[in-house]
C-alpha positions as CSV (number, residue, x, y, z in Angstrom):
1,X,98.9,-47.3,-110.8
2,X,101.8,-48.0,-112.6
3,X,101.8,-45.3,-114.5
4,X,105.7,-44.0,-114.3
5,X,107.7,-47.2,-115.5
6,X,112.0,-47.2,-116.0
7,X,112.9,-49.8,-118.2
8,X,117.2,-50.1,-117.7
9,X,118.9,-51.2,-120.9
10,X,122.2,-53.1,-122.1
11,X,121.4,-53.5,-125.0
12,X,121.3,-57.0,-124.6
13,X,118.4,-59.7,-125.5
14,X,117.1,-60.2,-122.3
15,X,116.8,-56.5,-121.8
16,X,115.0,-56.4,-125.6
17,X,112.7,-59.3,-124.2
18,X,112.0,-56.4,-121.0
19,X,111.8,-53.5,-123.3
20,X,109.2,-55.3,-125.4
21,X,106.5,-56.4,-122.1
22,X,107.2,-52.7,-121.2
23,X,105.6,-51.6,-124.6
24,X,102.8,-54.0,-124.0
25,X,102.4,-53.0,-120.4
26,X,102.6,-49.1,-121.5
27,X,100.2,-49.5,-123.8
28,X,97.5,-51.3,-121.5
29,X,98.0,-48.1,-118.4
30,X,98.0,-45.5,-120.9
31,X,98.9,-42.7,-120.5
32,X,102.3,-43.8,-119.2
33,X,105.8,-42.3,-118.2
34,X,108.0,-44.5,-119.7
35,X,111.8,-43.9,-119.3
36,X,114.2,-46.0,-120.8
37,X,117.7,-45.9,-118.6
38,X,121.1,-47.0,-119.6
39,X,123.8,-46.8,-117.5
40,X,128.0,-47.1,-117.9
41,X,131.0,-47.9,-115.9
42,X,132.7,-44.6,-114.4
43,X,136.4,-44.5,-116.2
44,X,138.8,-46.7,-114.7
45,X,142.3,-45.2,-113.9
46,X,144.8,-45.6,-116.9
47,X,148.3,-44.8,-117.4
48,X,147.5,-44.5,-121.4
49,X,147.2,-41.0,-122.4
50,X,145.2,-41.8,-125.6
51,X,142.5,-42.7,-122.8
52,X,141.6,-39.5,-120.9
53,X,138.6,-39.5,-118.7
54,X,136.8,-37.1,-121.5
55,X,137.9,-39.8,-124.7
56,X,136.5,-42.3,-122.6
57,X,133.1,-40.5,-121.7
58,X,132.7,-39.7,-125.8
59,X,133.2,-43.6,-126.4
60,X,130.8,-44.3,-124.0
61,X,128.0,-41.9,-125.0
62,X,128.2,-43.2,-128.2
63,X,127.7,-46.9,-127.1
64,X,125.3,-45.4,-125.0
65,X,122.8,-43.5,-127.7
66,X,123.7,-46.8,-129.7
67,X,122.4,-49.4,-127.5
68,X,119.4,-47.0,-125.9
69,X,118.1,-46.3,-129.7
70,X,116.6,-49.5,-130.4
71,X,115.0,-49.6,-127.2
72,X,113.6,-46.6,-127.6
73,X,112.3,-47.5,-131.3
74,X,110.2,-49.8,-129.7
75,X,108.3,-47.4,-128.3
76,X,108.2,-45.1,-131.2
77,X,106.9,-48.1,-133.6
78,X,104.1,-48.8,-130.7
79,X,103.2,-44.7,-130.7
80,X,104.5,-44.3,-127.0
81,X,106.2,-41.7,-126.0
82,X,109.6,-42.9,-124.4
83,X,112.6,-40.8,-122.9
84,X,116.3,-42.2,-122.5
85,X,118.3,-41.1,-119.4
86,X,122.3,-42.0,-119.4
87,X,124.0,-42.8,-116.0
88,X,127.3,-43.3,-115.3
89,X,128.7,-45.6,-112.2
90,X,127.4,-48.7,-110.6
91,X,124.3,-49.9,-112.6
92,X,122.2,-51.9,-110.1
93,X,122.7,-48.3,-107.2
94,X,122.1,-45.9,-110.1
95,X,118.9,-47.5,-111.4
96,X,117.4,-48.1,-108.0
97,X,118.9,-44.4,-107.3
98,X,117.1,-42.5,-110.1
99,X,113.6,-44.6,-109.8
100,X,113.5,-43.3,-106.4
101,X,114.6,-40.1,-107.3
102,X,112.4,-39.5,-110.1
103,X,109.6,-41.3,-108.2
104,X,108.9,-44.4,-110.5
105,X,106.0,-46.8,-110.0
106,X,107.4,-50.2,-111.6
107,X,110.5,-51.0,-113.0
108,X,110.4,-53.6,-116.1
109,X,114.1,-55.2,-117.2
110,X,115.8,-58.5,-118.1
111,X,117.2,-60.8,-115.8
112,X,120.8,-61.3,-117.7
113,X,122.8,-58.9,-119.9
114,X,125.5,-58.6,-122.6
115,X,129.3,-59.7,-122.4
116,X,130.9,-62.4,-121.1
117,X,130.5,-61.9,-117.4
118,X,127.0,-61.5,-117.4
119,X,125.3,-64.1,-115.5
120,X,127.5,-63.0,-112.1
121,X,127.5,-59.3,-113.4
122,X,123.8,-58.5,-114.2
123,X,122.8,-61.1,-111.6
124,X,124.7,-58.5,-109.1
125,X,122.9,-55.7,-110.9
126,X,118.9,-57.4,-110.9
127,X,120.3,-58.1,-106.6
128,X,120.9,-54.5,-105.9
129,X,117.7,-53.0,-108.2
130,X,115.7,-55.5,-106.2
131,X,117.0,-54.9,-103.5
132,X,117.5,-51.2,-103.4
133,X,114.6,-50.0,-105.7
134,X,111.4,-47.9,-103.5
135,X,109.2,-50.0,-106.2
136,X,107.9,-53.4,-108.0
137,X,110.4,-54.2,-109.9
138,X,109.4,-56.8,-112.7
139,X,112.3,-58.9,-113.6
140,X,112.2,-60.8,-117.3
141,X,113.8,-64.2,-118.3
């Protein structure tokens, strides 16, 4: 029970909070599946040329790895084996999206997020996991 767990990541504190109950929850269902998921906006449309769809997806990759790695080094400090997915498009539909596609048994994250909209954005995103996802879902404050 409980055995395939995706942990979605901002990078945030809240989500470092989640990231953290997930080690301690890995650790007491061993052997666990532990995935850690982060997930960007698609491009938006510009009219500047020094922002092509391909610049943008290299920025974002980068921001990507960046934020994912500590996550991840949680795990790795705890000796469990994690793996770090990258999504692209609406957070809360691609996180329920790939734990029912990959067939997860809990999802672990944190109820608020990084930047300056957070509280209305990540609320919108914790809705739509909750909402959406074919599993527990076990939200941290």
């Amino acid at each position: 029970m409980f055995n395939k767990i995706l942990v979605p990541t901002d990078g945030s504190d809240n989500a470092m909070k989640a990231a953290n109950l997930a080690v301690e929850f890995a650790r007491g269902v061993q052997p666990a599946e532990v995935e850690i998921i982060y997930v960007y906006p698609p491009p938006i449309v510009s009219g500047e040329p020094w922002l092509s769809a391909e610049t943008y997806r290299q920025l974002m990759d980068r921001e990507a790895e960046r934020l994912a790695a500590a996550t991840l080094a949680l795990f790795e400090d705890a000796d469990l084996k994690a793996q770090v997915v990258y999504r692209s498009g609406d957070a809360g539909a691609e996180i329920a999206k790939y734990a029912e596609q990959e067939g997860f048994e809990l999802i672990i994250m944190g109820t608020r997020g990084a930047g300056a909209l957070s509280a209305w954005v990540i609320g919108s995103v914790v809705q739509k996991v909750v909402g959406r996802a074919p599993c527990p879902v076990l939200l941290v404050k």
